[in-house]
C-alpha positions in Angstrom: 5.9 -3.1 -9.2 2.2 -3.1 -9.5 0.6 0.2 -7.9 -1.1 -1.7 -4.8 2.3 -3.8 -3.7 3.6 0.0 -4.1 0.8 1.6 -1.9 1.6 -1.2 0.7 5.5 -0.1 1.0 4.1 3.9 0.9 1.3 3.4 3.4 3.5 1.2 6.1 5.4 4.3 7.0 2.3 6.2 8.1 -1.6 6.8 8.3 -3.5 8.5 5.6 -5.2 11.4 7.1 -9.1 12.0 7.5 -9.3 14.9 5.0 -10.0 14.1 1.2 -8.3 16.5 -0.2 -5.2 15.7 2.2 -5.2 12.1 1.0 -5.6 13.5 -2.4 -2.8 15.9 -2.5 -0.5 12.4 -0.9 -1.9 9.9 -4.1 -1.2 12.7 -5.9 2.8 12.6 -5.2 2.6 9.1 -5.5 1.0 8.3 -8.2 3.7 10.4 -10.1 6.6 9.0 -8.5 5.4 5.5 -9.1 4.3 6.6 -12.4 7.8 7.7 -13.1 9.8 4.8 -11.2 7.0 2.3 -13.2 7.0 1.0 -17.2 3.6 0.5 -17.0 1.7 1.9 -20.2 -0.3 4.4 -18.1 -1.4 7.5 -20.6 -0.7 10.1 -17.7 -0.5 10.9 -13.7 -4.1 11.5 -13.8 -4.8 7.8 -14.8 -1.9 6.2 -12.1 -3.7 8.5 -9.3 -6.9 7.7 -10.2 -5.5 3.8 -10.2 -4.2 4.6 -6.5 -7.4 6.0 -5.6 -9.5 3.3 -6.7 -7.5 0.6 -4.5 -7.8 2.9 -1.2 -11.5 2.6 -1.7 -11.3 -1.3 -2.9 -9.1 -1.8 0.4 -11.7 0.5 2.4 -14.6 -1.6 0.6 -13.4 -5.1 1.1 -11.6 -5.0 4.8 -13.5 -1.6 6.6 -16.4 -2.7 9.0 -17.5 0.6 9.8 -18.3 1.1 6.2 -22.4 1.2 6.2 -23.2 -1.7 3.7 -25.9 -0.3 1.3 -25.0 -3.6 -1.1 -22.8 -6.6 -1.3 -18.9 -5.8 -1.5 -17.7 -4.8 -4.6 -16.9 -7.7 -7.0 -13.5 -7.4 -9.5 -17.2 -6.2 -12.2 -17.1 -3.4 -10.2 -14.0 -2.3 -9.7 -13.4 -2.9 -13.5 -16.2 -0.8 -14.5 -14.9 2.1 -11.8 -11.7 2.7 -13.8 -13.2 2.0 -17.3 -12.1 4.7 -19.6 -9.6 6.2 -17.1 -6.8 5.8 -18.6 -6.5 8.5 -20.9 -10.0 7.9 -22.4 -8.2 3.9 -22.8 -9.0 0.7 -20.6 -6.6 -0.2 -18.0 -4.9 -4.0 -18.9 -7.8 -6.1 -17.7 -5.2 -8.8 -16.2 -3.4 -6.4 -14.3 -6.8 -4.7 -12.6 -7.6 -8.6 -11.9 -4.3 -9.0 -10.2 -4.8 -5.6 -7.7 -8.3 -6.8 -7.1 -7.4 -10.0 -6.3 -4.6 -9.0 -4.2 -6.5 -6.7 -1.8 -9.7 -8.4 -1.4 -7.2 -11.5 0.1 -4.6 -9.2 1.7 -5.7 -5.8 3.1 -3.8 -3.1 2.7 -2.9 -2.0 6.7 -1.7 1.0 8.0 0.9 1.1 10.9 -1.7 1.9 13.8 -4.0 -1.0 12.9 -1.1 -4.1 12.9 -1.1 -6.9 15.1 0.2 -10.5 15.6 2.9 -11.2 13.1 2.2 -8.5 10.6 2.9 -6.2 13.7 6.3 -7.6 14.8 7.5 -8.2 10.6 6.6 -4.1 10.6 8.6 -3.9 14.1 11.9 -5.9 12.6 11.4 -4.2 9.1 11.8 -0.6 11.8 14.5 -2.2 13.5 16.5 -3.3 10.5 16.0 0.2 8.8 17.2 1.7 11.7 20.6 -0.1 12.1 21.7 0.8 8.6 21.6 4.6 9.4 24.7 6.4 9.8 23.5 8.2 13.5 23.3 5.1 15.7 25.4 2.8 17.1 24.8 -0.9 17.9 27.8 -3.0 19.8 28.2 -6.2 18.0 29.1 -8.6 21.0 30.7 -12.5 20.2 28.2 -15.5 20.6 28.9 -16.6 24.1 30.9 -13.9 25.0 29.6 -13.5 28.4 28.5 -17.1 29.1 31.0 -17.4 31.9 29.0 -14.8 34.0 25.8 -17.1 33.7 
């Protein structure tokens, strides 16, 4: 699983906080995790969390309006020549950076408090369907048409 599809299942289960270092000490934990759950040739943790960072502030670059524009978006150049050498003193696979880019700049990476329309009610039924597999609650399972006769 690439790092952003990964930060998109990590990130739908809450908001990143305000604070640097607080996001910081969270990518930290995940990058290791995915690092370890991952067979991608990454040279350390400090090259998958610096690969995690790098597509917060892509996402924050691409979809955020509040940003102050200064220059144009960043373009897959850019983002390319952000993680150069970062890896370990090593290139990350240029394919793969080209794949994230891609992938954010069409589909932004959202946080629970900012869906809406579908995105909102897939979120909503992915809740609902994680919820019913848990041992503490209790759903009644009632027959199709079972109570048709009181209609």
């Amino acid at each position: 699983m690439r790092v952003d599809e990964a930060l998109r299942i990590y990130l739908s289960e809450f908001r990143l906080p305000g604070e640097a270092p607080l996001i910081s000490a969270l990518l930290e934990h995940f990058a290791a995790r995915w690092r370890e759950c991952n067979n991608f040739q990454l040279a350390n943790n400090d090259a998958a969390f610096g690969l995690s960072y790098a597509c917060i502030m892509l996402n924050t670059d691409q979809h955020n309006t509040n940003v102050r524009r200064q220059s144009s978006p960043m373009t897959v150049e850019d983002f390319k020549r952000n993680l150069s050498k970062m890896n370990n003193n090593e290139n990350f696979d240029d394919g793969m950076l080209t794949e994230i880019y891609n992938a954010i700049k069409s589909d932004e990476i959202l946080l629970p408090a900012e869906h809406t329309g579908r995105v909102r009610e897939s979120y909503l039924w992915k809740l609902m369907l994680k919820r019913t597999v848990t041992t503490g609650e209790k759903f009644l399972h009632v027959p199709t048409g079972a109570y048709n006769h009181d209609i």
